[in-house]
C-alpha positions in Angstrom: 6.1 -17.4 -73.6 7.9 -14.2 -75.1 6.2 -11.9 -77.4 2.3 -13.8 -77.2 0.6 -10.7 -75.4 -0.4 -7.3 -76.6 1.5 -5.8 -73.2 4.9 -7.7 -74.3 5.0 -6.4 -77.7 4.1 -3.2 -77.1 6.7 -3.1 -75.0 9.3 -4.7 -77.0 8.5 -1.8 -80.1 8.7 0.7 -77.5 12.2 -1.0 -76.1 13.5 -1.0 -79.6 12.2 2.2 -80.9 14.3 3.7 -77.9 17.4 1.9 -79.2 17.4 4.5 -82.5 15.6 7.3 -81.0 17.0 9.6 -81.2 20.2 8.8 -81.4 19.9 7.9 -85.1 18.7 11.2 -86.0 21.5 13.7 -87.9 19.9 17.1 -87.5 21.3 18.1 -90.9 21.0 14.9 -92.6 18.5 12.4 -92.2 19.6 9.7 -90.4 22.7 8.0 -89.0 22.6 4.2 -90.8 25.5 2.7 -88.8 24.9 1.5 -85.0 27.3 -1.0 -83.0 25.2 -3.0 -80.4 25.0 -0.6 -77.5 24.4 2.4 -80.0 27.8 4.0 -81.1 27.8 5.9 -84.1 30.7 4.7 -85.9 30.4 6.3 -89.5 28.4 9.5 -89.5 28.7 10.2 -93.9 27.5 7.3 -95.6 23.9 6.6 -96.3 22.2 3.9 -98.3 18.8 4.2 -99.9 17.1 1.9 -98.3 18.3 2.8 -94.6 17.1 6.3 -95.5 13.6 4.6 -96.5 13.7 2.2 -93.9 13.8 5.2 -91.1 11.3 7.0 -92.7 8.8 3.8 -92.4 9.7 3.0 -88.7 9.1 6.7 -87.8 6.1 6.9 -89.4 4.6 3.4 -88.2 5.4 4.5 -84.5 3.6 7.6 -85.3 0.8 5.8 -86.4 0.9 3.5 -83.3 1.7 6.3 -80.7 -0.5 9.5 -82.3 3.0 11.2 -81.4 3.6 14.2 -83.5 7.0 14.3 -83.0 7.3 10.6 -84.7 5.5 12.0 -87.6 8.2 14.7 -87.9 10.8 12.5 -88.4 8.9 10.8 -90.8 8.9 14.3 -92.8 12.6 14.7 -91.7 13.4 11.5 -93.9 11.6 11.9 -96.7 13.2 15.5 -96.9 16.6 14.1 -96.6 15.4 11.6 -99.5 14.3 14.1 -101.8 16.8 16.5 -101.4 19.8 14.7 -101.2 19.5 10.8 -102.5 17.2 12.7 -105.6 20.0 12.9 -108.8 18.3 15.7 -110.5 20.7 15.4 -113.3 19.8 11.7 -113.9 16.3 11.9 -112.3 16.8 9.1 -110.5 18.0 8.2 -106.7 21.1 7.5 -105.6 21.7 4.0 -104.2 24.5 5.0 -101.7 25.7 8.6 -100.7 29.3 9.7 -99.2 29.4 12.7 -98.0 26.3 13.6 -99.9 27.6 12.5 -103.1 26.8 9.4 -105.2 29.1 7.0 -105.4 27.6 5.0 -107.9 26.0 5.5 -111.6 23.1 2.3 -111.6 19.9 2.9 -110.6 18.2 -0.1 -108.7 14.6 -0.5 -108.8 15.0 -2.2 -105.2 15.9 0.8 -103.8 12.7 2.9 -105.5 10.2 0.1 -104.2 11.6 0.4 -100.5 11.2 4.8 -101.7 7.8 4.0 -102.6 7.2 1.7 -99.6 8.4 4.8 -97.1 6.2 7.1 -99.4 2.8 5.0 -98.9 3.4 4.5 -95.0 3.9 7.7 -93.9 1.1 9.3 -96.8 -1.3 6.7 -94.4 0.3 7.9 -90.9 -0.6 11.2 -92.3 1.6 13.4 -94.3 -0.2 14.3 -96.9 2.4 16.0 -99.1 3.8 12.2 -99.5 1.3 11.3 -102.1 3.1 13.7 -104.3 6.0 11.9 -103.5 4.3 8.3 -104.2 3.0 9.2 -107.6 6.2 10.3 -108.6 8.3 6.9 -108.0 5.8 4.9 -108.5 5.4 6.4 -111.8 9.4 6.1 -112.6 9.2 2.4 -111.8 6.8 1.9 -114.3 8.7 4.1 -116.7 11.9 2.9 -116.2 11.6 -0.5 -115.0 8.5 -2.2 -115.9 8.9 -4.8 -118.6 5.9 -5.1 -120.9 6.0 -8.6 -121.9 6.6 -9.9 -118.2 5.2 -7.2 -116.5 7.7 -7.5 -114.2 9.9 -4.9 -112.7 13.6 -5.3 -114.2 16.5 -4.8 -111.3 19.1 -3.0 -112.3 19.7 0.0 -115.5 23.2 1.8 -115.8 23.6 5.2 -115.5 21.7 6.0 -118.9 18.6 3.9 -118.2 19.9 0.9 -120.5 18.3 -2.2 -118.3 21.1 -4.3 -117.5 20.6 -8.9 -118.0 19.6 -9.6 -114.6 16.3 -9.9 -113.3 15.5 -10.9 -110.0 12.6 -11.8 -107.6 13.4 -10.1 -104.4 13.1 -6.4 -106.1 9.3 -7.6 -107.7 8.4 -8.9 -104.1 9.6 -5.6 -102.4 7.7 -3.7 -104.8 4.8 -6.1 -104.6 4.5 -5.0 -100.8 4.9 -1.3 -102.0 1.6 -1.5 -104.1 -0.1 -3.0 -101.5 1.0 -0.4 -98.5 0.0 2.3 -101.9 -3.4 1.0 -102.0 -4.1 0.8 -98.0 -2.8 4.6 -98.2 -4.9 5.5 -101.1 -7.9 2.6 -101.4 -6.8 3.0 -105.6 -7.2 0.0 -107.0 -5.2 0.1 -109.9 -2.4 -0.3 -107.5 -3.6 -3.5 -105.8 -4.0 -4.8 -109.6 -0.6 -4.2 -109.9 0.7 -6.1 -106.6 -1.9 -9.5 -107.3 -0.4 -9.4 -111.1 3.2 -9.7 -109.9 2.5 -12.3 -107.5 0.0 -14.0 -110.2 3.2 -13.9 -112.7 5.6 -15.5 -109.9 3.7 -17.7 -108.6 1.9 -19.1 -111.5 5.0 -19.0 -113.9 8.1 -18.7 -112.2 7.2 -20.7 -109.1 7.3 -24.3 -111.0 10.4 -23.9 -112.2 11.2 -24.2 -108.8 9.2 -27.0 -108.0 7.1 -24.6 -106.0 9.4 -22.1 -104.7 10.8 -18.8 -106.1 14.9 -18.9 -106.9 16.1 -16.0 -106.7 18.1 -15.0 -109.7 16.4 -14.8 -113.7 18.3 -14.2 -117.1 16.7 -11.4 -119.2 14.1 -13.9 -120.1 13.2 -14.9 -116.5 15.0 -18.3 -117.0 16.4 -19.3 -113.6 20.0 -18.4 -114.3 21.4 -21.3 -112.1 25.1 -19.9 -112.5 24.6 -16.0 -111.2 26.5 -15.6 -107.7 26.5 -19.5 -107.5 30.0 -18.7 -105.0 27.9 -16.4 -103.0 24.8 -17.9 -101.0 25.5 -15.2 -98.3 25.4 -12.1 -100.8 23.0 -9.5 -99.2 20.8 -8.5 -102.1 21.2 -11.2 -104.6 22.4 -14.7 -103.4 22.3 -17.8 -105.0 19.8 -20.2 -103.6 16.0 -20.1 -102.6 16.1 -17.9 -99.4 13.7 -19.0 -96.1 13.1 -15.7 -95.0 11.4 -14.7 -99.1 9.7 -18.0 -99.3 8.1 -16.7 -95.6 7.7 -12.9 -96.8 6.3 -14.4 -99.7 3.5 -16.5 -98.0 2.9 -13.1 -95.8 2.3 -10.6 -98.8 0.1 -13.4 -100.4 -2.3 -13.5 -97.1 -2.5 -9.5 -97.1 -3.3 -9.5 -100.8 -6.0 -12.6 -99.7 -7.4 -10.0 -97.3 -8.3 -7.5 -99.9 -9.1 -10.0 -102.6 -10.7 -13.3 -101.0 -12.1 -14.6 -104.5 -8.7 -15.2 -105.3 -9.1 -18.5 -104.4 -5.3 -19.5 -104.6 -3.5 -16.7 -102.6 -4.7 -18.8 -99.4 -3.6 -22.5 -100.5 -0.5 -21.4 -101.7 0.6 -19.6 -98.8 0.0 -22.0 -96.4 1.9 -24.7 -98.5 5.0 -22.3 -98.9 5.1 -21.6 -95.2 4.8 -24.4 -93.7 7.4 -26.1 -96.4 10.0 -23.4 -95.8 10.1 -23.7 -92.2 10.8 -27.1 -92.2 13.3 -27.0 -94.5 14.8 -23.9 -93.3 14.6 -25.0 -89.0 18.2 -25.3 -87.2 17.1 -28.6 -85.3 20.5 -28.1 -83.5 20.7 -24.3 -82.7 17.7 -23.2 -83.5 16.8 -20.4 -85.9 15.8 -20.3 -89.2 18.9 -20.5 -91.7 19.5 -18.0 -94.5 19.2 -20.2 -97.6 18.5 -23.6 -99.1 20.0 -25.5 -102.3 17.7 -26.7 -105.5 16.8 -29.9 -103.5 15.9 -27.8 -100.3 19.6 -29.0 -98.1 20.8 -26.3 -96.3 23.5 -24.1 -97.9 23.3 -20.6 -96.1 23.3 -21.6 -92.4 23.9 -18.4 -90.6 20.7 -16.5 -88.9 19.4 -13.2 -90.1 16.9 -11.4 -88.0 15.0 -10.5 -90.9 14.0 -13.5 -91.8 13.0 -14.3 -88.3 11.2 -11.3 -88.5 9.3 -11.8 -91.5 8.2 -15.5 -90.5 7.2 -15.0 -86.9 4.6 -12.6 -88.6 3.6 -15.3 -91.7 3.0 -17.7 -89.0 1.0 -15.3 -86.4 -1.1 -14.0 -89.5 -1.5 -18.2 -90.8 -2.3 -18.7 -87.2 -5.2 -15.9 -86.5 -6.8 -16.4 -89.8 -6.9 -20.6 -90.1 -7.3 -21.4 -86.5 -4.9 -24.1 -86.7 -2.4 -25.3 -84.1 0.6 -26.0 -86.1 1.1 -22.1 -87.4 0.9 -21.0 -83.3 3.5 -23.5 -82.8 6.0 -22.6 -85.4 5.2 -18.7 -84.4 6.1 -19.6 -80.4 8.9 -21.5 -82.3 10.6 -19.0 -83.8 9.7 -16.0 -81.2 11.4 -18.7 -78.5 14.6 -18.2 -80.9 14.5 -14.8 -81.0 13.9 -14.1 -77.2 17.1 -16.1 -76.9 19.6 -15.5 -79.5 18.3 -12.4 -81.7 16.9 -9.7 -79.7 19.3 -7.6 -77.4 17.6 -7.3 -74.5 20.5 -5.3 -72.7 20.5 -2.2 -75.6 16.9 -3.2 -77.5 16.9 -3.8 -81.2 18.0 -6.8 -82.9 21.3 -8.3 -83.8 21.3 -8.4 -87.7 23.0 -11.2 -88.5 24.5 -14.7 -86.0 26.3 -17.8 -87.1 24.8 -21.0 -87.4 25.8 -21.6 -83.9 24.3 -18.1 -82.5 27.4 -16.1 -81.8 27.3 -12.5 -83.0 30.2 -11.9 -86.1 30.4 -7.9 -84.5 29.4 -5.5 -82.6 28.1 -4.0 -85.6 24.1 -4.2 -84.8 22.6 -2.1 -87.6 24.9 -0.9 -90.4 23.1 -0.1 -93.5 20.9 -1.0 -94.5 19.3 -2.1 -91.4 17.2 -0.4 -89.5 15.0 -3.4 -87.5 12.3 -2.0 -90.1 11.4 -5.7 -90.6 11.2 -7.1 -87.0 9.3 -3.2 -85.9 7.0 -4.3 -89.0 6.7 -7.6 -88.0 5.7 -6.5 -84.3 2.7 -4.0 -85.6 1.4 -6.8 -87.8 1.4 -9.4 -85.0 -0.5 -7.0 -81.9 -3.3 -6.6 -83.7 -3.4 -10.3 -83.5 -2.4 -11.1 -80.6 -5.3 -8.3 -79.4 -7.8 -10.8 -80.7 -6.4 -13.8 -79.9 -4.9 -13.3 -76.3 -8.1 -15.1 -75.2 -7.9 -18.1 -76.8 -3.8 -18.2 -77.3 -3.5 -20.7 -73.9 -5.6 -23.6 -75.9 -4.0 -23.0 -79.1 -0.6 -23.3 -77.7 -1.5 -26.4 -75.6 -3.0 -28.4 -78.5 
């Protein structure tokens, strides 16, 4: 079975890591964001904000996983290109997408300053001190700039002046969620913990039942489920229409990591269990195989193409479900979906993943990671599963047999 001992992941981060290093790296400029499947540079000027994060994370994780220092300066080598380049110090905020080193667009998007935040915390814990400096700062312009008072939610969007546009949106408050949580393991502050269980009370409490359990993804200012927003686009990359497998997954795995630090809430547990278990079967390709992208109101499929991050994100839900219930059912999803993978998603010629397959597994490109990809989710996934599989690699062979 693919991926189930400590030896076959760590060799599959090491296989991957090799497909980006270092041929990612621009010695002048952070890092090269788009790769074709056997590792071609094919546009050398643009950048995106959350490839440029998403480097500086993968870098530091391997140098936490390797003791390398040479990972860690990368790490430092990101965050430099970050603050020196996608830092607007006219508007004090960071630019979403660079050409040539210039902005190309006015907004601000608090999505972008959760994954800044989230590349901040990782490599302040890997060991680069000077990133708490860093941390502090976004952290403290998402709550400036962003953070609604009466929701205590994280608004998405604000035009070039700071004026918060109508939309609201879950996916920017569960990346930011995950933020707090990776600020706290970096700092042990509480205060940012607080933060992480109060967004995920809010959702999950309040937003969740409109859904009948599950979070949409698109709100009106008022976090009304605004049913009509990019209803013609299930497939949109940051905000599509629908409930989406892979953040009803990443959903259930942020709510076990915030159960780790704070058992006595007694519904993080329950409710993550439920949402995974519902999601996969509603989201599982019983033809091809794979989980789709997206789901209707009444759960019937609507986005059917395969996207390695939500792959990613599950296989480590159900490995996590798995180790910390005992119970048979999350193994077997988890050597489910990492069967899929092994097959259809992971490019075992080149290393790395594909990013994105038709419903049918054939690949749409030869375009493995343009931005803003980075296999940050699947390299994630991998280092949240090993320690895992390190405890459980005895007692794997009767889980997967009952």
């Amino acid at each position: 079975m693919p991926l189930t001992t400590p030896h076959q992941i760590e060799q599959h981060i090491a296989r991957t890591m090799a497909f980006y290093h270092p041929r990612c790296i621009d010695p002048q400029a952070g890092f090269y964001h788009y790769l074709t499947d056997d590792g071609h540079r094919y546009n050398r000027h643009h950048r995106h904000l959350v490839s440029s994060a998403g480097y500086v994370i993968i870098y530091a994780r391997s140098a936490m996983h390797t003791g390398a220092p040479e990972a860690l300066k990368w790490a430092r080598h990101g965050l430099k290109f970050i603050e020196e380049k996608h830092y607007q110090t006219r508007t004090q905020g960071f630019a979403w997408t660079l050409d040539h080193g210039k902005a190309e667009e006015a907004n601000h998007h608090c999505y972008g300053l959760a994954w800044v935040m989230l590349a901040y915390a990782t490599a302040l814990k890997a060991g680069v001190a000077e990133a708490r400096i860093g941390l502090d700062r976004v952290h403290a312009l998402m709550d400036r700039r962003f953070l609604e008072s009466h929701s205590r939610l994280y608004a998405a969007e604000a035009d070039a002046n700071w004026h918060l546009t109508s939309y609201r949106g879950q996916s920017v408050n569960q990346r930011s969620c995950e933020a707090l949580i990776a600020a706290f393991d970096a700092t042990g502050e509480s205060a940012f913990l607080d933060r992480a269980l109060g967004i995920a009370r809010t959702l999950w409490q309040r937003l969740a039942p409109m859904g009948d359990g599950w979070l949409w993804e698109n709100y009106d200012r008022d976090w009304h489920i605004d049913f009509d927003y990019h209803r013609d686009r299930p497939d949109d990359q940051f905000r599509p229409w629908g409930f989406q497998i892979g953040h009803q997954t990443a959903w259930a795995r942020l709510l076990l990591r915030l159960h780790h630090h704070r058992p006595a809430e007694t519904w993080l547990l329950p409710t993550a269990r439920q949402l995974f278990i519902e999601a996969v079967e509603k989201g599982w390709d019983d033809k091809y195989g794979g989980l789709i992208g997206g789901v209707d109101f009444n759960r019937r499929p609507l986005h059917r193409d395969k996207l390695y991050w939500v792959q990613a994100v599950s296989l480590a839900a159900a490995a996590m479900l798995g180790d910390l219930t005992g119970e048979a059912r999350y193994w077997r999803w988890y050597d489910r979906i990492a069967n899929y993978c092994w097959q259809h998603m992971i490019d075992h010629e080149h290393g790395g993943w594909y990013r994105i397959l038709t419903q049918d597994n054939r690949r749409y490109s030869r375009q493995k990671s343009p931005a803003p990809k980075t296999d940050c989710h699947n390299l994630s996934a991998c280092y949240e599963i090993l320690p895992i599989m390190q405890r459980q690699h005895g007692e794997r062979g009767v889980a997967a047999s009952l």
